[in-house]
N, CA, C and O atoms as a CHARMM CRD file, in Angstrom:
* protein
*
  328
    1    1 UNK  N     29.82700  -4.26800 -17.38200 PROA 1      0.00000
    2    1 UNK  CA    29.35900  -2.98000 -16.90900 PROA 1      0.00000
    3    1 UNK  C     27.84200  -2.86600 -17.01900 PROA 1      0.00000
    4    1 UNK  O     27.16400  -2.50800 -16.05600 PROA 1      0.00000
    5    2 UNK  N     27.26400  -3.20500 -18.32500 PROA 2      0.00000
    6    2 UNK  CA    26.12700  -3.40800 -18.00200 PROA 2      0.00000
    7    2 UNK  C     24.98000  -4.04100 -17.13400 PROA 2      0.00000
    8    2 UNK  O     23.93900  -3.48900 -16.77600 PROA 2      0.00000
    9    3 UNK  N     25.36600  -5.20900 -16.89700 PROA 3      0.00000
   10    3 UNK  CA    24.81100  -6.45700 -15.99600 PROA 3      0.00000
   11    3 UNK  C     25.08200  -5.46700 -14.21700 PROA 3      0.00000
   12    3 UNK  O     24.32100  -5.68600 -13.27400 PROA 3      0.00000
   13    4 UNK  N     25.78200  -4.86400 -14.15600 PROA 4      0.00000
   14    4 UNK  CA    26.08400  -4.47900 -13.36400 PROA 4      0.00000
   15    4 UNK  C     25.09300  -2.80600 -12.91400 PROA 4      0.00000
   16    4 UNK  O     24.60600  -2.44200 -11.84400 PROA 4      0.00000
   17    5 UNK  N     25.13000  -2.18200 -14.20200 PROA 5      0.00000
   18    5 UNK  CA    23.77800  -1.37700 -13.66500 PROA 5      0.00000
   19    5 UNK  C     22.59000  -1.76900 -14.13800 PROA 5      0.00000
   20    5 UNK  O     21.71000  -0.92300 -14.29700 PROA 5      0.00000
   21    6 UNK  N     22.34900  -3.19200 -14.46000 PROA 6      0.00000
   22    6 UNK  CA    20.85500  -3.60100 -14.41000 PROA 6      0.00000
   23    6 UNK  C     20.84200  -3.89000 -13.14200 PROA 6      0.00000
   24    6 UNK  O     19.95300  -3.47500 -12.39900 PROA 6      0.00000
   25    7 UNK  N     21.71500  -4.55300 -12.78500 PROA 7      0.00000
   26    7 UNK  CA    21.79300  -5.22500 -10.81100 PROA 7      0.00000
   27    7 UNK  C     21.21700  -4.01500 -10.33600 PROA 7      0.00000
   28    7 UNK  O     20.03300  -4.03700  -9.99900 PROA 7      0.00000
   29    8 UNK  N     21.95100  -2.83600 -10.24800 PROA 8      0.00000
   30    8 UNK  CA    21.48900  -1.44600  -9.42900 PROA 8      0.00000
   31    8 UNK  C     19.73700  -0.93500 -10.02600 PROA 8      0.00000
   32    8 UNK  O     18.94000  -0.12200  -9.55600 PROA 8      0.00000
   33    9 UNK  N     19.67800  -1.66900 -11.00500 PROA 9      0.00000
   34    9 UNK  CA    18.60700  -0.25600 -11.47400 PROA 9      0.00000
   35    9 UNK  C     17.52900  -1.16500 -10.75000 PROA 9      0.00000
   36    9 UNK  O     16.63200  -0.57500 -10.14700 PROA 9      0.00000
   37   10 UNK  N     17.54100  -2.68500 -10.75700 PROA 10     0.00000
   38   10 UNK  CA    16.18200  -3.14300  -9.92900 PROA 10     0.00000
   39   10 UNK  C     16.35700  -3.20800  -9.03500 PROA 10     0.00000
   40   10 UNK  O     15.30500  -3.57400  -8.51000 PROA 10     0.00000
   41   11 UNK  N     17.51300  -3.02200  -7.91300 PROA 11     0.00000
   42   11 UNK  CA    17.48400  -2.96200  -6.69900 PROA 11     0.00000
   43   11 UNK  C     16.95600  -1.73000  -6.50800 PROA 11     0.00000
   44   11 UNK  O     16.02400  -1.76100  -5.70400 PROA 11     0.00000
   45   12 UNK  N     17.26700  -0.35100  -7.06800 PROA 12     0.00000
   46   12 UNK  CA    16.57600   0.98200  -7.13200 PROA 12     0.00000
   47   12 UNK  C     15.28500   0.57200  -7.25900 PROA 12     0.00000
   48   12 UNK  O     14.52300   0.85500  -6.33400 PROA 12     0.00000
   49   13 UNK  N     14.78100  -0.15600  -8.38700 PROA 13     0.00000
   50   13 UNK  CA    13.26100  -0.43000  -8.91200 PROA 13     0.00000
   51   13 UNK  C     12.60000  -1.10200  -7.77300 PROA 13     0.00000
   52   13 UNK  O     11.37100  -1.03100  -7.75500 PROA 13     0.00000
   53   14 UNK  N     13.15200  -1.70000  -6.88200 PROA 14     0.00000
   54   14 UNK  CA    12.54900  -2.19700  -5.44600 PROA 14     0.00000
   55   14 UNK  C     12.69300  -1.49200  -4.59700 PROA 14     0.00000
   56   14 UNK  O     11.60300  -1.14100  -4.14500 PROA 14     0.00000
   57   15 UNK  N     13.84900  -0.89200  -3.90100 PROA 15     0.00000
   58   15 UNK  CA    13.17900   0.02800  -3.16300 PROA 15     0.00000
   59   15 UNK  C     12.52100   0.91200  -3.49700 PROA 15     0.00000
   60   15 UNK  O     12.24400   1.47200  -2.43600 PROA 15     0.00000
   61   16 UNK  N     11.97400   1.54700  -4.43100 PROA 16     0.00000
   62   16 UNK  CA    11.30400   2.65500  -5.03100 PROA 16     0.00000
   63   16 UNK  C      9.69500   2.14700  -5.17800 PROA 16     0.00000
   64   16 UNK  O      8.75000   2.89600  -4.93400 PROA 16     0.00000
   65   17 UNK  N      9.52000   0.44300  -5.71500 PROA 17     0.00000
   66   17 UNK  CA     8.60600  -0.09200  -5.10900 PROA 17     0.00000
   67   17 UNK  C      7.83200  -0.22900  -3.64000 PROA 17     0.00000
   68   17 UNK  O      6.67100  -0.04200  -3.27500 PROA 17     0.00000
   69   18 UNK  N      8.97000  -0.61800  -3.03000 PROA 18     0.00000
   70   18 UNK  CA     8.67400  -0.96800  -1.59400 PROA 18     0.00000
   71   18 UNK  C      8.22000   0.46300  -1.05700 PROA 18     0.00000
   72   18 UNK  O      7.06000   0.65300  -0.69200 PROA 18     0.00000
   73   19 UNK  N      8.91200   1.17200  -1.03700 PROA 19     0.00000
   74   19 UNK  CA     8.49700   2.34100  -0.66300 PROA 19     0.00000
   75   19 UNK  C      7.06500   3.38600  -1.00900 PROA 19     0.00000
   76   19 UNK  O      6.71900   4.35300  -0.33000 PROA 19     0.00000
   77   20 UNK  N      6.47500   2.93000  -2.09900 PROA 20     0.00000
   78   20 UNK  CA     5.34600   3.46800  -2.49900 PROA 20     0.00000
   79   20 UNK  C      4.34200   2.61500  -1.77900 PROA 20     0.00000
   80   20 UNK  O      3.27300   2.91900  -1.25000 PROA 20     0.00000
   81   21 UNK  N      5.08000   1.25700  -1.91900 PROA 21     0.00000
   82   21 UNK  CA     3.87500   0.33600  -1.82700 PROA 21     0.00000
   83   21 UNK  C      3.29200   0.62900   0.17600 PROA 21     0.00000
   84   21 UNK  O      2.15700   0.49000   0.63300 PROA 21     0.00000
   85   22 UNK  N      4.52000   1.03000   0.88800 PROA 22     0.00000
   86   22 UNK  CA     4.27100   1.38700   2.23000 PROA 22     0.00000
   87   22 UNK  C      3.48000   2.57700   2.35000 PROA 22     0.00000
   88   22 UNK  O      2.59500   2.46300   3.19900 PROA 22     0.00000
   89   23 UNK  N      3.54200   4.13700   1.52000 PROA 23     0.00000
   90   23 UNK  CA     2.57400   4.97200   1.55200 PROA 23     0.00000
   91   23 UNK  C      1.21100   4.58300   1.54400 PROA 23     0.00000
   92   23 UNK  O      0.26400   4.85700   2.28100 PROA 23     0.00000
   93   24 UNK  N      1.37800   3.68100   0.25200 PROA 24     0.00000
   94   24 UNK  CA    -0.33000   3.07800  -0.10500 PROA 24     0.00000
   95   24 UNK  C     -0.84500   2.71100   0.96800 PROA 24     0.00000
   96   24 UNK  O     -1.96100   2.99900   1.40100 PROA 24     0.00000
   97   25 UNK  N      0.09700   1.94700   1.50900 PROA 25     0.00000
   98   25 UNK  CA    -0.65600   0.88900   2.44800 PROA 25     0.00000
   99   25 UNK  C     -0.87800   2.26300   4.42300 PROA 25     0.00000
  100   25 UNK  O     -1.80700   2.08200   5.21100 PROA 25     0.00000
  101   26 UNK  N     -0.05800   3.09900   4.57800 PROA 26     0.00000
  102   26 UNK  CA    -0.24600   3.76000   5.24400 PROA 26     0.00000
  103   26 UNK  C     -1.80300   4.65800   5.09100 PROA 26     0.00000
  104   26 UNK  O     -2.77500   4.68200   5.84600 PROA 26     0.00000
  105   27 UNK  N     -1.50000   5.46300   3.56700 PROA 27     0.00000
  106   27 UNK  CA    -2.72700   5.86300   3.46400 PROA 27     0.00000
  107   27 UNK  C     -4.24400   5.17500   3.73200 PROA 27     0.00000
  108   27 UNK  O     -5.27300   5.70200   4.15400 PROA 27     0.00000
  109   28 UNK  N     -3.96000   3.73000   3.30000 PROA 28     0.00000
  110   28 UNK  CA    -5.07600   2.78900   3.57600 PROA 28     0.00000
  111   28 UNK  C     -5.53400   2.86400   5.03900 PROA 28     0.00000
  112   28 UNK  O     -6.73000   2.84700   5.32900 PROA 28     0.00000
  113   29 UNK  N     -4.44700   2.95600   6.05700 PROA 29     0.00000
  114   29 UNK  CA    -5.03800   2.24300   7.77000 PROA 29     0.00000
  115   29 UNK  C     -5.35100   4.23100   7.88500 PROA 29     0.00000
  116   29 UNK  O     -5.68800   4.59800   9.01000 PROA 29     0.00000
  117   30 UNK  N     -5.29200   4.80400   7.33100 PROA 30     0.00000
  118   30 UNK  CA    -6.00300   6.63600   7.84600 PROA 30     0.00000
  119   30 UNK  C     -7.05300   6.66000   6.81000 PROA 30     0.00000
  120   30 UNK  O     -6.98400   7.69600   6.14900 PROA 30     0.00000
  121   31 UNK  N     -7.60500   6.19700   6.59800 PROA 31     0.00000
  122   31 UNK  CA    -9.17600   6.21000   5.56100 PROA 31     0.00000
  123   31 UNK  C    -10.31600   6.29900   6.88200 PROA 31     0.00000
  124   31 UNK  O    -10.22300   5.61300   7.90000 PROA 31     0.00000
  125   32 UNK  N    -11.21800   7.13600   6.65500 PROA 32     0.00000
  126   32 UNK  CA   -12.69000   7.31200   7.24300 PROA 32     0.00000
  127   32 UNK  C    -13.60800   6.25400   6.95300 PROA 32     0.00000
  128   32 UNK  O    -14.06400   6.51000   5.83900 PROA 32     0.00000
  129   33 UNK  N    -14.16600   5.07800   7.43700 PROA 33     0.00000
  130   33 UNK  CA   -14.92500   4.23700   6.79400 PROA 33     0.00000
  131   33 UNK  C    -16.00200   4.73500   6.30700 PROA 33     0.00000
  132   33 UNK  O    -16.42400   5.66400   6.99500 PROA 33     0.00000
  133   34 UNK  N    -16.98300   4.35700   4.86900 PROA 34     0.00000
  134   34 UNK  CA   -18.02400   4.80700   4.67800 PROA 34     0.00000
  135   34 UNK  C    -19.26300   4.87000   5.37700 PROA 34     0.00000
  136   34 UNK  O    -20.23400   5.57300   5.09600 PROA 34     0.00000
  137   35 UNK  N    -19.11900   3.99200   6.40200 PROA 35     0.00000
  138   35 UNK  CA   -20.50700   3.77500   7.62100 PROA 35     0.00000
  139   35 UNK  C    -20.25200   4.57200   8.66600 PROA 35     0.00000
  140   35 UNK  O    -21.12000   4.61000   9.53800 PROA 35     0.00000
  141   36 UNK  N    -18.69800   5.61400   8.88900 PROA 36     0.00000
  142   36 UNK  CA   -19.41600   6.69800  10.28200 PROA 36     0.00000
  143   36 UNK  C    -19.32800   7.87900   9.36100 PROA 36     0.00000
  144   36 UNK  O    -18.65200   8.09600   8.35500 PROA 36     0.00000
  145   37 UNK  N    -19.95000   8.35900   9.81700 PROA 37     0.00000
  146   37 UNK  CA   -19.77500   9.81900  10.06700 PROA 37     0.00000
  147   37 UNK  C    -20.13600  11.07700  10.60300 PROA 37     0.00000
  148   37 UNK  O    -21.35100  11.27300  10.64200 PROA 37     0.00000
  149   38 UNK  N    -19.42200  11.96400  11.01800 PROA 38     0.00000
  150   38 UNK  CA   -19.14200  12.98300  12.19500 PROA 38     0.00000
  151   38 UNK  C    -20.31200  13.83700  12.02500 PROA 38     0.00000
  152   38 UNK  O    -20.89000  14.20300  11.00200 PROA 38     0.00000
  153   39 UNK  N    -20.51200  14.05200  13.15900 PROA 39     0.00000
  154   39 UNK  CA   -21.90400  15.21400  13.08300 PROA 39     0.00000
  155   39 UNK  C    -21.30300  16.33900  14.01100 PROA 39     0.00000
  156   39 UNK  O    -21.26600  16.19700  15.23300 PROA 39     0.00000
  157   40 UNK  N    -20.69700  17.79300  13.17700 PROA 40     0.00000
  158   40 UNK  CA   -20.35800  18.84700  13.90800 PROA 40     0.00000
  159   40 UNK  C    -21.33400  19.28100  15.22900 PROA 40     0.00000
  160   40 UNK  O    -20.83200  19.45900  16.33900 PROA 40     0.00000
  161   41 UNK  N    -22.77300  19.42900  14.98100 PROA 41     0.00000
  162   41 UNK  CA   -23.65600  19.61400  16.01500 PROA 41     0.00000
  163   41 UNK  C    -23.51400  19.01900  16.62800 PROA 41     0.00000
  164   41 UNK  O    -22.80100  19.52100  17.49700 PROA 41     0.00000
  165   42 UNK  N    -23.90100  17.47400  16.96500 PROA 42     0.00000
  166   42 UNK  CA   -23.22400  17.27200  18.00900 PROA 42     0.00000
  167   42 UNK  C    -21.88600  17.02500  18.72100 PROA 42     0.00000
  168   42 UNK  O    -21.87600  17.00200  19.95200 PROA 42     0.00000
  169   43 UNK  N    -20.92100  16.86500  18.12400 PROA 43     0.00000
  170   43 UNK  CA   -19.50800  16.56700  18.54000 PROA 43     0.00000
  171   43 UNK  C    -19.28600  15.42300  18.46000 PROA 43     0.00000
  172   43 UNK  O    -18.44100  14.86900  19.16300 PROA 43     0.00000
  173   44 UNK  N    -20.26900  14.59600  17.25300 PROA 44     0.00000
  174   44 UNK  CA   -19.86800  12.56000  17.62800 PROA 44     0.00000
  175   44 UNK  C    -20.13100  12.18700  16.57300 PROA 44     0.00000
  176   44 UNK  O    -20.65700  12.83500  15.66800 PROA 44     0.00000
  177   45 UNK  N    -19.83800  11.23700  16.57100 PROA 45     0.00000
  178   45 UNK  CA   -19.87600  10.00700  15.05000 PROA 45     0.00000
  179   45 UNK  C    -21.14600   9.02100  14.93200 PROA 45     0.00000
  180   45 UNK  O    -21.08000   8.05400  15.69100 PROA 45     0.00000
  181   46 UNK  N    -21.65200   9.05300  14.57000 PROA 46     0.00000
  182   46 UNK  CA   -22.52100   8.07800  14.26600 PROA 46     0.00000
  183   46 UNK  C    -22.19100   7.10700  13.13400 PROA 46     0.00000
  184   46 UNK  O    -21.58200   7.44900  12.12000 PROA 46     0.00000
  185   47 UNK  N    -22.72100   5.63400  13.42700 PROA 47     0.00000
  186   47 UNK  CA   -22.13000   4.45400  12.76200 PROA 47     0.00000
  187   47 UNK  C    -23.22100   3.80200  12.32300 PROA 47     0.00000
  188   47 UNK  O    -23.89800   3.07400  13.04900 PROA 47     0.00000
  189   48 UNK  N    -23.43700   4.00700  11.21000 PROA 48     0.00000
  190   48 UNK  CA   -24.73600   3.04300  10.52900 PROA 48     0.00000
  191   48 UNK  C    -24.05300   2.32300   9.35500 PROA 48     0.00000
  192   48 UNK  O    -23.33400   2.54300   8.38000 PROA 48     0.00000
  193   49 UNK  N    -24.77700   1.20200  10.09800 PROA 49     0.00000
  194   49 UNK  CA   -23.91200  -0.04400   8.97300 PROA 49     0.00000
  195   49 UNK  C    -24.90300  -1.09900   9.05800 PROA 49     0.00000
  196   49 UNK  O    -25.73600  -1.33100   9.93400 PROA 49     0.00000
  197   50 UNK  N    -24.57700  -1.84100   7.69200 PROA 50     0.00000
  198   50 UNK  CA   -25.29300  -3.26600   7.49500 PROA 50     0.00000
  199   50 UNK  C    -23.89100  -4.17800   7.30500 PROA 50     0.00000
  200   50 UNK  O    -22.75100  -3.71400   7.33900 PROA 50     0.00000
  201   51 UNK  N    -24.20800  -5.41300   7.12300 PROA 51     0.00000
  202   51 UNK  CA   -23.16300  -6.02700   6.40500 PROA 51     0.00000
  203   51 UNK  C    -22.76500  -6.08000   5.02500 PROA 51     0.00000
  204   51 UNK  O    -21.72700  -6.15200   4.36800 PROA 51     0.00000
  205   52 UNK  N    -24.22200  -6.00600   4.82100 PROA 52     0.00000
  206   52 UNK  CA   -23.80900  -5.94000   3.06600 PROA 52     0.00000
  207   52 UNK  C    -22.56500  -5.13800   2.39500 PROA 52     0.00000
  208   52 UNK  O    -21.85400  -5.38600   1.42200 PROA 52     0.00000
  209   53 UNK  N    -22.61600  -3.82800   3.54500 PROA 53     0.00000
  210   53 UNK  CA   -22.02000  -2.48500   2.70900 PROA 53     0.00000
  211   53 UNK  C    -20.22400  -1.90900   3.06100 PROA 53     0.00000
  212   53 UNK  O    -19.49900  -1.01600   2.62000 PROA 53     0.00000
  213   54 UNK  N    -20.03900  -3.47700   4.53500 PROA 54     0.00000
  214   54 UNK  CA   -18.51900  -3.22400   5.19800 PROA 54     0.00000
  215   54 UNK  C    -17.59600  -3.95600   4.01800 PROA 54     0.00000
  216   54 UNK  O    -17.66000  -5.15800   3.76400 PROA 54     0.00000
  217   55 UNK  N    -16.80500  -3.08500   3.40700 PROA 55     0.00000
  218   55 UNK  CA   -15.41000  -3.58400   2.37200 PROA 55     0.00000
  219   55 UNK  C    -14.24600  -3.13400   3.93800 PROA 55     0.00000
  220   55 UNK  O    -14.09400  -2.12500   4.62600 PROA 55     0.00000
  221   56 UNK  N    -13.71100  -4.37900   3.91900 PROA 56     0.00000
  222   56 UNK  CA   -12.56000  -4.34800   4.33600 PROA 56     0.00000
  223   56 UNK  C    -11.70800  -3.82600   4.08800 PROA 56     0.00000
  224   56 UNK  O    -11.15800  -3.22300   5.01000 PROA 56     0.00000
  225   57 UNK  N    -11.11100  -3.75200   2.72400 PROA 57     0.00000
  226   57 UNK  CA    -9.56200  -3.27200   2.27400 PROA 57     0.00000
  227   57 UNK  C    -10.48600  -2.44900   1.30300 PROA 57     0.00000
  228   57 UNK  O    -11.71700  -2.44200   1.30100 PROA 57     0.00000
  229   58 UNK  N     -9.61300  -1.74400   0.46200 PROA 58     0.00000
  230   58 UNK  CA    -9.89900  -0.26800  -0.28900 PROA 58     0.00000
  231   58 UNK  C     -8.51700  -1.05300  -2.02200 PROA 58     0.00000
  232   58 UNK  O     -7.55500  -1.82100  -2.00100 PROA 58     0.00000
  233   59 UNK  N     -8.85100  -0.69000  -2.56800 PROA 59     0.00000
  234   59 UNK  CA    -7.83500  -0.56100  -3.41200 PROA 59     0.00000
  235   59 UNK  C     -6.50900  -0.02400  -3.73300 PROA 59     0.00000
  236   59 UNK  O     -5.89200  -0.33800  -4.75100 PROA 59     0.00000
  237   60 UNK  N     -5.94500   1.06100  -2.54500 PROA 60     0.00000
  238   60 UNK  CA    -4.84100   1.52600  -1.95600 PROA 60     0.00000
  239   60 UNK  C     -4.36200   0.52100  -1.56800 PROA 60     0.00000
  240   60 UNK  O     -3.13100   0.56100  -1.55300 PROA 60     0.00000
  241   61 UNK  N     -4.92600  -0.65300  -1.14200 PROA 61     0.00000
  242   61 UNK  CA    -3.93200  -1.49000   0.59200 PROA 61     0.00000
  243   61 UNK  C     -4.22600  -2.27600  -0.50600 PROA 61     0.00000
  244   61 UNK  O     -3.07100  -2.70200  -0.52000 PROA 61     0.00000
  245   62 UNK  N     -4.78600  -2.90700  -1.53000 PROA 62     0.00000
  246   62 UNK  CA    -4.08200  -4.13600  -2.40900 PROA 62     0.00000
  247   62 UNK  C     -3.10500  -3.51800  -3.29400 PROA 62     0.00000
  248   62 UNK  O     -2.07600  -4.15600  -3.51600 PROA 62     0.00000
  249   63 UNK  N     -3.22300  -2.66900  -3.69500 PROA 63     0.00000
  250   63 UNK  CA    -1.96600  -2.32900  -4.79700 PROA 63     0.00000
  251   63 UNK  C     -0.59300  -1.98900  -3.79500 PROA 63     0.00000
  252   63 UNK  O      0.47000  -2.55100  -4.05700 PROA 63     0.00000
  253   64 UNK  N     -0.69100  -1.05600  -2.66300 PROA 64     0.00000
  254   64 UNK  CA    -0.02700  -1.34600  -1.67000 PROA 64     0.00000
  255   64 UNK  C      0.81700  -2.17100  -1.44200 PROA 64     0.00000
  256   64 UNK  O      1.99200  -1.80700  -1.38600 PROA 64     0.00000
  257   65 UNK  N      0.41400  -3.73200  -1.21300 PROA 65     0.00000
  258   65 UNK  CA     0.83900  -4.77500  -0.98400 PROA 65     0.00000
  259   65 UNK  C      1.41500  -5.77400  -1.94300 PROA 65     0.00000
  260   65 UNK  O      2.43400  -6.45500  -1.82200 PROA 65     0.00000
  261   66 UNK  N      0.23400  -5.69600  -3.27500 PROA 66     0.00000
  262   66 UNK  CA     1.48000  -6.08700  -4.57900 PROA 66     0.00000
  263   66 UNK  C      2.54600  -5.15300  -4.50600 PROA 66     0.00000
  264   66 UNK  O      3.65300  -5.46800  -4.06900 PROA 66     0.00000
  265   67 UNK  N      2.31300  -4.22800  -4.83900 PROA 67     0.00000
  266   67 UNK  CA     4.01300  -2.80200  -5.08200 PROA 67     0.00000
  267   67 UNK  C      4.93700  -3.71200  -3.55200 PROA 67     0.00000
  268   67 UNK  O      5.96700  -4.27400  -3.92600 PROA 67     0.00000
  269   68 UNK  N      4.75300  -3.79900  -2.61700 PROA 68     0.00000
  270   68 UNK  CA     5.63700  -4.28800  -1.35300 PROA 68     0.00000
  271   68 UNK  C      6.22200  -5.82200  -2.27700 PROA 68     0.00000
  272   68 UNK  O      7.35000  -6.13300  -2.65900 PROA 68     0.00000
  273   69 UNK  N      5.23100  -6.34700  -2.36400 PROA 69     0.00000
  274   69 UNK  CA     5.46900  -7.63600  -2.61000 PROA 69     0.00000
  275   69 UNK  C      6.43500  -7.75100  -3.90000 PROA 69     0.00000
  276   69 UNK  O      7.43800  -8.44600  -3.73600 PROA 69     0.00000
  277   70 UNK  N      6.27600  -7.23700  -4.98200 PROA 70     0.00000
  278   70 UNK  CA     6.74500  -6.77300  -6.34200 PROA 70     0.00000
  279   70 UNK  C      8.58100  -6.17100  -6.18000 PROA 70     0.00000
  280   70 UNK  O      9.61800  -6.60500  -6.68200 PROA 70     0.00000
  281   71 UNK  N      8.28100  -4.91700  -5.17000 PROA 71     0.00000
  282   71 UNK  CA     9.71800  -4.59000  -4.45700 PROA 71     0.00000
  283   71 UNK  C     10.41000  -5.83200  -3.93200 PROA 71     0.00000
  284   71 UNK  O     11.50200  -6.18500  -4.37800 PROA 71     0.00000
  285   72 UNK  N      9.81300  -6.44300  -3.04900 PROA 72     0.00000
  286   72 UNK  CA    10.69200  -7.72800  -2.41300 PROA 72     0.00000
  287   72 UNK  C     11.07100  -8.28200  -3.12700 PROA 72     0.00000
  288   72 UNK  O     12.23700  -8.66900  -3.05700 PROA 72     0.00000
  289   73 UNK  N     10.01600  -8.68400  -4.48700 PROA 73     0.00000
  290   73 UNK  CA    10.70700  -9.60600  -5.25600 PROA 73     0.00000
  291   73 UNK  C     11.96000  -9.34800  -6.08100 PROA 73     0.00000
  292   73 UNK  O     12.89300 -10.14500  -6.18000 PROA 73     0.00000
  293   74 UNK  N     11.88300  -8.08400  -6.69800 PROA 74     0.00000
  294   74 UNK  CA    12.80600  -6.99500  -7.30500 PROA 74     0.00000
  295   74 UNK  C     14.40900  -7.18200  -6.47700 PROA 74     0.00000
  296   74 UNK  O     15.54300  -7.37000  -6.91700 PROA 74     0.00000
  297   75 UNK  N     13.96700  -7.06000  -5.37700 PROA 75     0.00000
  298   75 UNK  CA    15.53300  -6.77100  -4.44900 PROA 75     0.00000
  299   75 UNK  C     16.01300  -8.38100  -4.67300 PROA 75     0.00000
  300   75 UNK  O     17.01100  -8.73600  -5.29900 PROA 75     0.00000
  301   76 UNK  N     14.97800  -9.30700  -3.95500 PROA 76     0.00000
  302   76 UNK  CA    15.53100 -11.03500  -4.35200 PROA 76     0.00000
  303   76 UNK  C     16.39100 -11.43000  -5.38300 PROA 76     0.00000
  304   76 UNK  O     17.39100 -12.13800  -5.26300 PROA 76     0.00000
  305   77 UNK  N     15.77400 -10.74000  -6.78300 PROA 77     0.00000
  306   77 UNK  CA    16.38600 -11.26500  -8.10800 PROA 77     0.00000
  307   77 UNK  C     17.41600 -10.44600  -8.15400 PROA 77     0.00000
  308   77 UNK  O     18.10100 -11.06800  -8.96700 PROA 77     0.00000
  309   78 UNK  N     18.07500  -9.45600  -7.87100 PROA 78     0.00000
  310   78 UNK  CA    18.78200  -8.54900  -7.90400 PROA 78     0.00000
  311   78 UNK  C     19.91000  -9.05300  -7.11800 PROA 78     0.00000
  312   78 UNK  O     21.07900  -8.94100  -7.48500 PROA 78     0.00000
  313   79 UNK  N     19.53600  -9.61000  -6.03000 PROA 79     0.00000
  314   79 UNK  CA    20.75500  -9.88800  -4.71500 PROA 79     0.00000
  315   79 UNK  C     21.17100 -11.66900  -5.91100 PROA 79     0.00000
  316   79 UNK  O     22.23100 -12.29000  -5.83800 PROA 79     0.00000
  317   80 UNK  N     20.41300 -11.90500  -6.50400 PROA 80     0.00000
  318   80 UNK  CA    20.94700 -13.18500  -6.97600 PROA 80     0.00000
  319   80 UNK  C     21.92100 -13.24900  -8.53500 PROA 80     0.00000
  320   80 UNK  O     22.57500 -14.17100  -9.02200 PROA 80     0.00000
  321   81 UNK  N     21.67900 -11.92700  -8.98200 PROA 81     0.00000
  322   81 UNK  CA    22.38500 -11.71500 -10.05100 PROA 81     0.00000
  323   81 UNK  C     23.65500 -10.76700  -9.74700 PROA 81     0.00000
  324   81 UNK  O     24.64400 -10.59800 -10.46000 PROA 81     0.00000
  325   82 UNK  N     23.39900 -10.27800  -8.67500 PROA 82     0.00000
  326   82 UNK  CA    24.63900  -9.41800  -8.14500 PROA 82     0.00000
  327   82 UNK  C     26.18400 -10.47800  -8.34100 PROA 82     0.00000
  328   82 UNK  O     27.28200 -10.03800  -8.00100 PROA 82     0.00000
Protein backbone atom coordinates (compact mmCIF):
# COMPACT_ATOMS: atom_id res chain seq x y z
CA UNK A 1 0.00 0.00 0.00
CA UNK A 2 2.62 2.16 0.54
CA UNK A 3 4.89 1.74 -2.57
CA UNK A 4 1.78 2.28 -4.14
CA UNK A 5 1.02 5.89 -2.93
CA UNK A 6 4.63 6.81 -3.35
CA UNK A 7 3.97 5.66 -7.19
CA UNK A 8 0.94 8.32 -7.08
CA UNK A 9 2.52 11.00 -5.02
CA UNK A 10 5.50 11.49 -7.76
CA UNK A 11 3.45 11.05 -10.54
CA UNK A 12 1.30 14.01 -8.76
CA UNK A 13 4.92 15.56 -7.96
CA UNK A 14 5.40 15.63 -11.88
CA UNK A 15 2.61 16.78 -13.10
CA UNK A 16 2.49 19.52 -10.57
CA UNK A 17 6.11 20.05 -11.78
CA UNK A 18 5.46 20.03 -15.35
CA UNK A 19 2.85 22.24 -14.99
CA UNK A 20 4.56 25.13 -13.17
CA UNK A 21 7.46 24.58 -15.10
CA UNK A 22 5.03 25.50 -18.41
CA UNK A 23 3.70 28.84 -16.61
CA UNK A 24 7.38 29.80 -16.07
CA UNK A 25 8.25 29.18 -19.27
CA UNK A 26 4.94 30.95 -20.74
CA UNK A 27 5.54 33.88 -18.55
CA UNK A 28 9.11 33.98 -20.02
CA UNK A 29 8.00 34.28 -24.09
CA UNK A 30 5.38 37.62 -22.61
CA UNK A 31 8.39 39.55 -20.97
CA UNK A 32 9.09 43.26 -22.44
CA UNK A 33 12.80 43.18 -23.39
CA UNK A 34 14.98 45.66 -21.52
CA UNK A 35 16.16 47.49 -24.86
CA UNK A 36 12.47 48.73 -26.11
CA UNK A 37 10.51 50.81 -24.78
CA UNK A 38 7.09 52.47 -25.50
CA UNK A 39 6.82 56.11 -25.75
CA UNK A 40 2.98 57.13 -25.01
CA UNK A 41 3.65 60.53 -26.98
CA UNK A 42 4.38 59.13 -29.65
CA UNK A 43 2.48 55.83 -30.05
CA UNK A 44 5.91 53.64 -30.74
CA UNK A 45 8.67 51.76 -29.32
CA UNK A 46 11.91 52.63 -29.57
CA UNK A 47 14.82 49.97 -29.50
CA UNK A 48 18.18 50.88 -28.21
CA UNK A 49 20.47 48.18 -27.85
CA UNK A 50 24.14 47.18 -27.83
CA UNK A 51 25.25 43.70 -27.65
CA UNK A 52 26.75 43.75 -24.60
CA UNK A 53 23.32 44.28 -22.81
CA UNK A 54 20.88 41.45 -25.05
CA UNK A 55 20.29 38.32 -22.28
CA UNK A 56 18.45 35.90 -24.10
CA UNK A 57 16.62 33.82 -21.51
CA UNK A 58 15.56 35.45 -18.06
CA UNK A 59 15.64 33.15 -15.09
CA UNK A 60 11.84 32.21 -15.37
CA UNK A 61 12.57 30.11 -18.76
CA UNK A 62 15.63 28.23 -16.99
CA UNK A 63 13.91 27.23 -13.91
CA UNK A 64 10.94 26.74 -16.25
CA UNK A 65 12.66 24.15 -18.08
CA UNK A 66 14.49 22.32 -15.19
CA UNK A 67 10.79 22.14 -13.26
CA UNK A 68 9.58 20.55 -17.10
CA UNK A 69 12.54 18.54 -17.21
CA UNK A 70 12.47 17.45 -13.32
CA UNK A 71 8.46 16.64 -13.96
CA UNK A 72 9.42 14.35 -16.93
CA UNK A 73 11.77 12.80 -15.00
CA UNK A 74 9.36 12.34 -11.94
CA UNK A 75 6.57 10.73 -14.23
CA UNK A 76 9.61 8.26 -15.91
CA UNK A 77 10.59 6.87 -12.45
CA UNK A 78 7.13 6.57 -11.40
CA UNK A 79 5.80 4.71 -14.65
CA UNK A 80 8.86 2.29 -13.78
CA UNK A 81 8.03 1.52 -10.26
CA UNK A 82 4.36 1.36 -10.94
Amino acid sequence: MVAVNLVIGLELAGYALGALGGVLIFMEFFQEPTYVEYDPDFNGYTIDISPQEVREHTWLGRLGGFSIALGFALLFLSTFLA
